[in-house]
C-alpha positions as CSV (number, residue, x, y, z in Angstrom):
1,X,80.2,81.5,100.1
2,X,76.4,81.2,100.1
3,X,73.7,84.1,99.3
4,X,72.4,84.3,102.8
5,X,76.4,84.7,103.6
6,X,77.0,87.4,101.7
7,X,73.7,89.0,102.4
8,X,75.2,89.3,106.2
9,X,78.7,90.1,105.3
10,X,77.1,93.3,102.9
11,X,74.6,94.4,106.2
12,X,77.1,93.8,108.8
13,X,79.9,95.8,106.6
14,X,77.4,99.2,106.0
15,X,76.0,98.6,109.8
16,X,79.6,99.2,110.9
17,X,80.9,102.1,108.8
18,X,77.3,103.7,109.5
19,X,75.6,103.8,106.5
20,X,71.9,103.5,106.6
21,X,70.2,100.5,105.3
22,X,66.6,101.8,103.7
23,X,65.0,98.3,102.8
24,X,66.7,95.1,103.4
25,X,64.4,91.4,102.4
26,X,66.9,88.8,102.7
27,X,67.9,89.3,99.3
28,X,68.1,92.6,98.0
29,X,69.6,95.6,99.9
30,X,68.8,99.3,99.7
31,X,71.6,101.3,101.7
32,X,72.6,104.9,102.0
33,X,76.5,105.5,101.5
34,X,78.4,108.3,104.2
35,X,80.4,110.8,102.6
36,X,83.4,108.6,103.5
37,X,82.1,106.0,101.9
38,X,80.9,107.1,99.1
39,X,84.5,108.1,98.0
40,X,85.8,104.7,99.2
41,X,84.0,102.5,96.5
42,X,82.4,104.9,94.0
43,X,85.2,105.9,92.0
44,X,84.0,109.3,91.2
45,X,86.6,111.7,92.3
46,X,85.9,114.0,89.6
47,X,82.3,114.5,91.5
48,X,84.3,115.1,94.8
49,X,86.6,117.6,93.4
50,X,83.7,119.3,91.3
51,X,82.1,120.0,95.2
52,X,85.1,120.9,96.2
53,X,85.8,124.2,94.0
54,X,82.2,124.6,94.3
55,X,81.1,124.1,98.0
56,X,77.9,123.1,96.7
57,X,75.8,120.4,99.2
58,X,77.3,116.3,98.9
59,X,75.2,113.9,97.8
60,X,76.2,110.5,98.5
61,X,75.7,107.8,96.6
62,X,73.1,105.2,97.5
63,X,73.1,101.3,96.3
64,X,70.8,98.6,95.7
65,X,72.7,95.2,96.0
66,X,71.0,92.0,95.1
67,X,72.8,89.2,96.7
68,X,70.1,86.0,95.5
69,X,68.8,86.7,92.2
70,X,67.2,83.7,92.6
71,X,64.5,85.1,95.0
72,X,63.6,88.3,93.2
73,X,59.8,88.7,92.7
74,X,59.8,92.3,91.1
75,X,61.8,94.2,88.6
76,X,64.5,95.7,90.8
77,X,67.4,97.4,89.8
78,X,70.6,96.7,91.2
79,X,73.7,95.4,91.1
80,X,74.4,91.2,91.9
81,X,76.7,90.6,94.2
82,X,78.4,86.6,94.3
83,X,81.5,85.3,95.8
84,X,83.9,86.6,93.2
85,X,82.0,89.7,91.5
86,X,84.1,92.8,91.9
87,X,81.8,94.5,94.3
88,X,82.1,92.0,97.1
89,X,86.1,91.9,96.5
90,X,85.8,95.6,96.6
91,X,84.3,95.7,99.9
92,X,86.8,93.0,101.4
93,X,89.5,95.5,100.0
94,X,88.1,97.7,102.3
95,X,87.3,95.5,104.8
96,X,91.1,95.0,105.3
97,X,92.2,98.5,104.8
98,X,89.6,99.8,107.3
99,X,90.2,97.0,110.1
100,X,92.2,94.5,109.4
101,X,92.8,93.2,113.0
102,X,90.8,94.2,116.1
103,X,90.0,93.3,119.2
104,X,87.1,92.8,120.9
105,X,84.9,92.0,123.7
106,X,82.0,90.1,124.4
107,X,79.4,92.5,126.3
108,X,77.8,91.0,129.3
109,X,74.6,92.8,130.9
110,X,75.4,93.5,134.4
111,X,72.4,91.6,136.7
112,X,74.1,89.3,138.9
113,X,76.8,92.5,140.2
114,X,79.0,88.7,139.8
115,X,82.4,88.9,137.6
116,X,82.3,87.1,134.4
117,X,85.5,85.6,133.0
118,X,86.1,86.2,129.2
119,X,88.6,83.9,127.3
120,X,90.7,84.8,124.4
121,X,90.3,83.2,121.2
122,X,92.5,84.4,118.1
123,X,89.7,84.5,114.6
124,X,91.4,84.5,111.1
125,X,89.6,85.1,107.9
126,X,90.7,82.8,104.9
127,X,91.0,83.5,101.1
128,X,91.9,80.3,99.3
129,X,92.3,81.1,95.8
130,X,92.6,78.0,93.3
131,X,93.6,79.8,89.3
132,X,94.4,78.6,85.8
133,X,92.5,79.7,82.9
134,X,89.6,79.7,85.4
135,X,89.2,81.1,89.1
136,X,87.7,79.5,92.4
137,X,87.9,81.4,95.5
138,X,87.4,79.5,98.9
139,X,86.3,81.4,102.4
140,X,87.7,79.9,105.5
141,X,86.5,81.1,109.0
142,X,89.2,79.9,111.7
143,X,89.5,80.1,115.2
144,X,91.2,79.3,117.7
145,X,91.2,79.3,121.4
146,X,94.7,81.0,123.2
147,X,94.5,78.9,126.3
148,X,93.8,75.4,125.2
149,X,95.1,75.7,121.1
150,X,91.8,74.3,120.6
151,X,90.3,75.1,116.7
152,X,87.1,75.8,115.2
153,X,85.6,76.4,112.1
154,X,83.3,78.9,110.8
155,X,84.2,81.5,113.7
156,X,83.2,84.6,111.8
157,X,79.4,82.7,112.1
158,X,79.7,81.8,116.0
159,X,80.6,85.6,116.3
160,X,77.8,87.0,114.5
161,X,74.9,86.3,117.1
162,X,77.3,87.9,119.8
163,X,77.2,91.8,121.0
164,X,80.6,92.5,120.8
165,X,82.6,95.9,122.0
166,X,85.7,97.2,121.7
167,X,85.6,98.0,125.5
168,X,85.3,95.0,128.2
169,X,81.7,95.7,130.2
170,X,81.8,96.3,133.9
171,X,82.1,92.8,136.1
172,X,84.0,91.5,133.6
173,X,87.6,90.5,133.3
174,X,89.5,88.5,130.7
175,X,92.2,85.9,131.4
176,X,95.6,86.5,129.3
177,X,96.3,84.1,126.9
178,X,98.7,81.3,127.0
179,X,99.3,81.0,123.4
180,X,100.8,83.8,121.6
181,X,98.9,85.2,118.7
182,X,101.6,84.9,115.7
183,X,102.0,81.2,117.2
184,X,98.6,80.9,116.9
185,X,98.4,82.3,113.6
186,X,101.0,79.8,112.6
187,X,98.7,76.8,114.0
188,X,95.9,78.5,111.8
189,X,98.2,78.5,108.4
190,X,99.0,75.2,109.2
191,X,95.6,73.9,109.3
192,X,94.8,76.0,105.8
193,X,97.3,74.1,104.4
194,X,95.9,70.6,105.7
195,X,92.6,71.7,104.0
196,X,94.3,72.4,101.0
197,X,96.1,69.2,100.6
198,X,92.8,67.0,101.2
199,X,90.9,69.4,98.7
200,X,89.8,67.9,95.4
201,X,92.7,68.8,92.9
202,X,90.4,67.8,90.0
203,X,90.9,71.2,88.9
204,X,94.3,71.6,87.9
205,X,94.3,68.3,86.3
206,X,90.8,69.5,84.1
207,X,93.2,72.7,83.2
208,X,96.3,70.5,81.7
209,X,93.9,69.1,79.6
210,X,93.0,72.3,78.3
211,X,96.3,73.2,77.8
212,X,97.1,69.7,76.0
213,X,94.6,70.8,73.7
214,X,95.3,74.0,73.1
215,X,99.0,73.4,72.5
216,X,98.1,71.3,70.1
217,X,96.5,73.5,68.2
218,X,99.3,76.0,67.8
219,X,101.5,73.8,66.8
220,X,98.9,72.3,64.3
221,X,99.3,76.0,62.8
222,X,103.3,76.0,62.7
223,X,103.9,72.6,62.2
224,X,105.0,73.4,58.6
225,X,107.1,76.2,59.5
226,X,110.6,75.4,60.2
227,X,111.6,79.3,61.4
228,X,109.2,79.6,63.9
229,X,108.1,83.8,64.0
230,X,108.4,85.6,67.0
231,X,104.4,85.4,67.7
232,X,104.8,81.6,68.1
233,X,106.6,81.8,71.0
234,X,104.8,84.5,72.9
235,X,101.5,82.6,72.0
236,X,103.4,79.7,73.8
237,X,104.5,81.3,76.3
238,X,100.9,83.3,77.2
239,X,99.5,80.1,76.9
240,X,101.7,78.4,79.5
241,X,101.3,81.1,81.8
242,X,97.1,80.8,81.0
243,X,97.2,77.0,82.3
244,X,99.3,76.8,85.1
245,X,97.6,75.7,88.4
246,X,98.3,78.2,91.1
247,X,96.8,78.3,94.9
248,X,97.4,81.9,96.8
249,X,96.3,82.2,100.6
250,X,95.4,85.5,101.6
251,X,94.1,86.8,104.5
252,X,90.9,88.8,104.8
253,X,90.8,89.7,108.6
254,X,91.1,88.6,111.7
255,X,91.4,89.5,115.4
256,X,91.7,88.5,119.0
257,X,88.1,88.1,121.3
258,X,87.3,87.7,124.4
259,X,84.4,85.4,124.5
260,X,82.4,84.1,127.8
C-alpha cells in the first residue's frame, strides 16, 4: 500500500465519521476527532469517565498523521502512518466494526428528466497476511460485476472518484443482480487464492533458513548435555513456532454498488 494510498484511505475515513480535517498537504494531515471518535481510538477512558463525574466541557482529541515522511519540509510533529503501523490497523479495526458491508448507489444529476440504469457490482476488501519471524501484509481491492461475473482489480480506487449514496437518486433505477453475493464472494476467495499461489514464496523459504540456523545454535549449546533441561525444549518449541510460514486472508470490507 503506497503513501498517496493511505493518505486517501486516512481523509476518506475522518471525512465519513465527520471529523474535521484542519490542514491536509498530501502528506501530513491535521484532523479534529468527534466525541465518538475520540473514544474509539484514543484509549483514554479514564479522561471520559473523569468528565463524566464531573460534567465539565469534552475536548476531543486532535491528530497530526504523517503518511510520507519522505516529503516533509518542516519540523512537524506527528505520528507516521505505513501499511502495518498500528495506527492504520487501528483504523481498519474500526473501519470493519463501524461498516463492514454497505450498500450504495452511484448519484446521477437529474438533467436529461431520462432514467439511468445502475448495475450491481459486489467490492471486497483483501488482507493477505504472509508471517514467520517477520510480517508482510498485502491489500487487495476486488470487484466483481453480479450480472456478467466479470472481475476487476483495484475497485476500492475506481470507486473513489464516484459520488456515491446510500439512497438511489431520482431517474434512476438499478437492475437485480444475477449472481448472488455469497456466490460471488466465493468467486472473489477464489481468485485470492490464485494470487496467492502465483506470489513469490521466497519468503518462507528465506525464514527456514533462519530457522536452520538458529536451530543450530541451540543445539550447539546442548550438544554435550545428555538430559536435556526443560528450557531446551520450550526454546525449541518457541522457535518452531517463530519460523513457521503462515498466510491468513482476512477481510477488511466490502459491499454491493450500483454503478452506471
Amino acid at each position: 500500500m503506497y503513501p498517496q494510498q493511505i493518505h486517501k484511505y486516512i481523509q476518506q475515513f475522518f471525512n465519513e465519521n465527520n471529523c474535521p480535517i484542519l490542514s491536509n498537504n498530501n502528506h501530513c494531515i491535521d484532523v479534529q476527532l468527534t466525541i465518538e471518535m475520540d473514544k474509539k481510538i484514543m484509549n483514554r477512558p479514564f479522561y471520559w469517565h473523569y468528565l463524566a463525574s464531573t460534567g465539565e466541557e469534552p475536548r476531543p482529541a486532535k491528530l497530526t498523521l504523517i503518511t510520507d515522511k519522505n516529503q516533509l519540509v518542516d519540523n512537524i510533529k506527528g505520528e507516521v502512518v505505513h501499511f502495518g503501523s498500528p495506527r492504520l490497523s487501528q483504523l481498519f479495526q474500526v473501519t470493519k466494526e463501524m461498516g463492514s458491508f454497505v450498500q450504495m448507489y452511484e448519484r446521477v444529476p437529474d438533467t436529461t428528466g431520462q432514467q439511468t440504469i445502475l448495475t450491481p457490482w459486489l467490492g471486497v476488501n483483501y488482507k493477505v497476511t504472509y508471517s514467520s519471524d517477520q510480517t508482510k501484509e498485502v491489500l487487495y481491492s476486488l470487484g466483481i460485476n453480479l450480472l456478467t461475473g466479470y472481475v476487476v482489480e483495484d475497485f476500492q480506487e475506481s470507486l473513489s472518484g464516484l459520488d456515491l449514496d446510500v439512497t438511489i437518486s431520482g431517474y434512476t433505477f438499478h437492475v437485480p443482480y444475477i449472481i448472488k453475493p455469497i456466490r460471488a464472494l466465493e468467486r472473489l476467495d477464489a481468485v485470492i487464492d490464485t494470487f496467492i499461489e502465483q506470489a513469490d514464496h521466497s519468503w518462507a523459504e528465506e525464514a527456514k533458513k533462519r530457522w536452520q540456523k538458529d536451530r543450530r545454535v541451540l543445539e550447539y549449546f546442548y550438544e554435550e548435555v545428555d538430559n536435556k533441561p526443560d528450557c531446551y525444549e520450550i526454546e525449541k518449541e518457541a522457535m518452531d513456532q517463530q519460523y513457521e510460514a503462515r498466510i491468513s486472508i482476512d477481510v477488511v470490507n466490502g459491499g454491493v454498488f450500483y454503478l452506471k
